[in-house]
Backbone as numpy.savetxt, mean C-alpha at the origin, in Angstrom:
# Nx Ny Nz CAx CAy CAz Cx Cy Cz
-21.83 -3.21 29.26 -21.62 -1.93 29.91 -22.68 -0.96 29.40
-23.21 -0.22 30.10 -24.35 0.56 30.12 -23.90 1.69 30.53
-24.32 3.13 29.79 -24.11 4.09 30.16 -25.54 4.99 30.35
-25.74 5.24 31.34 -26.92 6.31 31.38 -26.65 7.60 31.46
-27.62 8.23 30.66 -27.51 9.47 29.94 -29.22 10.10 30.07
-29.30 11.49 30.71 -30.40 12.20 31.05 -31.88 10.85 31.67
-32.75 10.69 31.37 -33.53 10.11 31.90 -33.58 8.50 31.17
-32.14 8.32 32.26 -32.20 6.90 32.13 -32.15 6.28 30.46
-31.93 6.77 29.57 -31.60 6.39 28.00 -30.55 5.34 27.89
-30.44 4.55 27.33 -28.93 3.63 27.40 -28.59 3.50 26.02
-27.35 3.09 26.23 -26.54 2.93 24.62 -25.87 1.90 24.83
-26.03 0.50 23.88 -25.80 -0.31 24.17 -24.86 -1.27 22.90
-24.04 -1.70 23.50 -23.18 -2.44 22.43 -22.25 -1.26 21.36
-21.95 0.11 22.07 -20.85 0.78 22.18 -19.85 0.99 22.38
-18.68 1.36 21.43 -17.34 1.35 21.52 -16.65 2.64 22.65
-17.10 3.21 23.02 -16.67 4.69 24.23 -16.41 3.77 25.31
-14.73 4.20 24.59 -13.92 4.70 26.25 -13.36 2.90 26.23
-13.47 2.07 25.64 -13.14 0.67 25.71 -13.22 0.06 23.99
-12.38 -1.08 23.76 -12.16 -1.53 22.49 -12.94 -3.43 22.77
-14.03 -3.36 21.88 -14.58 -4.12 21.88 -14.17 -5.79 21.01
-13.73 -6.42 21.53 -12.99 -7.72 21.54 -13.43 -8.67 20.22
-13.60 -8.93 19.08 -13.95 -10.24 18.20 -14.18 -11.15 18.80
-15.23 -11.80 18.76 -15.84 -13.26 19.37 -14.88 -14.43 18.78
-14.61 -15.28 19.40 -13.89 -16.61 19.14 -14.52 -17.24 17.18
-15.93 -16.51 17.20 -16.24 -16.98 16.04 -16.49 -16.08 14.69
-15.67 -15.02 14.80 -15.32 -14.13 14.32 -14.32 -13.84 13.29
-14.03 -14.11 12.17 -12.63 -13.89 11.64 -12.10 -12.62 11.46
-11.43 -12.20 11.84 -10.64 -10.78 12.19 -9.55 -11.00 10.42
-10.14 -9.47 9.29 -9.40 -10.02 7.91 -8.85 -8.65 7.86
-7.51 -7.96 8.23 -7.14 -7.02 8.62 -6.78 -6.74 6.55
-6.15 -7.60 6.07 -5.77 -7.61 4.64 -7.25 -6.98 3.53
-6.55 -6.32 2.97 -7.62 -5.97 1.77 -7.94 -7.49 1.29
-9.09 -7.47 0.18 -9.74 -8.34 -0.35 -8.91 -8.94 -2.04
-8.44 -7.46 -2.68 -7.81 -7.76 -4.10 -6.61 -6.92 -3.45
-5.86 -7.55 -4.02 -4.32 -6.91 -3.46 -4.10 -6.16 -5.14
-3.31 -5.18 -5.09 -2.88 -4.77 -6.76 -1.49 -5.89 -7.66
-1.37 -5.51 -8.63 -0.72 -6.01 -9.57 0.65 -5.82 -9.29
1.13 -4.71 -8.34 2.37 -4.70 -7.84 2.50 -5.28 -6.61
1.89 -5.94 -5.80 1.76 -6.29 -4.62 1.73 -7.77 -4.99
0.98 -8.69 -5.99 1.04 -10.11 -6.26 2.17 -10.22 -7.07
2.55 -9.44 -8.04 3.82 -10.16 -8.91 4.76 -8.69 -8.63
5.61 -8.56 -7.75 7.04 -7.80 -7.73 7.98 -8.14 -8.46
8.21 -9.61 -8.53 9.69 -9.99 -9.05 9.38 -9.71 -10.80
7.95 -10.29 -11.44 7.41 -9.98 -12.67 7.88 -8.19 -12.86
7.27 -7.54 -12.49 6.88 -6.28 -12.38 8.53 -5.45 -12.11
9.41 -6.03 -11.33 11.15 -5.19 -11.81 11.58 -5.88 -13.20
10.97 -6.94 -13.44 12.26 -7.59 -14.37 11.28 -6.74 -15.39
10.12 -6.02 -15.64 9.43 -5.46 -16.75 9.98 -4.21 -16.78
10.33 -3.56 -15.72 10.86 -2.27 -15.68 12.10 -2.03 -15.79
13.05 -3.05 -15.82 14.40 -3.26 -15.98 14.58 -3.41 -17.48
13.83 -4.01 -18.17 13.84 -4.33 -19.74 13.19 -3.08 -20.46
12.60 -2.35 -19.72 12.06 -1.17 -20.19 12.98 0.03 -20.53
13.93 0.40 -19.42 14.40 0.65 -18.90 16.10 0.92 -19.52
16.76 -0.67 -19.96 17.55 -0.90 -20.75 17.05 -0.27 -22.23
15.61 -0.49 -22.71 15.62 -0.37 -23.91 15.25 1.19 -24.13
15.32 1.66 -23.55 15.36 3.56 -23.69 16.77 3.99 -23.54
17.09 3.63 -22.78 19.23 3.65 -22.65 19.48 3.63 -24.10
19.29 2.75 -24.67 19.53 2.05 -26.15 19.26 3.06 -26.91
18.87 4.32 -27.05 18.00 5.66 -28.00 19.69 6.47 -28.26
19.69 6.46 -29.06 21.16 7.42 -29.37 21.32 9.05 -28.54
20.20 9.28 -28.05 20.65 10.91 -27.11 21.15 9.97 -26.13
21.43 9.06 -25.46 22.48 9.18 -24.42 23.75 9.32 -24.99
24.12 9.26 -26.16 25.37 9.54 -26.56 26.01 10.93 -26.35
25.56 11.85 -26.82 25.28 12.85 -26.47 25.13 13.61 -24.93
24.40 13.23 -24.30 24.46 13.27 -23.07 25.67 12.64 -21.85
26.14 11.57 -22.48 27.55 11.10 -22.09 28.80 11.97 -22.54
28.62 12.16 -23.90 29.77 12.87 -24.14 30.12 14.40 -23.35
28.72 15.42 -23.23 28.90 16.03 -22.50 29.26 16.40 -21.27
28.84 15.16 -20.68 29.20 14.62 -18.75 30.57 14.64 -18.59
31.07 14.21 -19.81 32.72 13.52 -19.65 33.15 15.31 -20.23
32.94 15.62 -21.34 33.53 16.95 -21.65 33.76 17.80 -20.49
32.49 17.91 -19.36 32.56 18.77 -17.82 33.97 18.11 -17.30
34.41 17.19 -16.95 34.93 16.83 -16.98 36.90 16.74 -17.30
């Protein structure tokens, strides 16, 4: 497709106004190249934050902080 523009100028192998198709020999790689560290290991990556997680619970101010919840109470 050819578009002419003032004296006959052309533009050629342009995306205007139409979406230009991948050749059969083309690999179309819509995916990034390095994926991140939360994207390859999830199941790794909760069970790290779950153990993290537990072990701050474990700090004696939630005692404190419980007792008060329940005192409102």
């Amino acid at each position: 497709m050819d578009i002419k523009i003032g004296d006959n100028n052309k533009i050629k192998n342009s995306s205007i106004g139409h979406q230009i198709a991948p050749s059969s020999n083309e690999i179309v790689d819509n995916e990034p190249k390095s994926k991140r560290f939360s994207q390859r290991h999830p199941i790794l990556l909760s069970i790290i934050i779950s153990i993290a997680t537990g072990f701050i619970l474990l700090f004696s101010f939630w005692k404190s902080a419980v007792n008060f919840i329940e005192n409102l109470f």
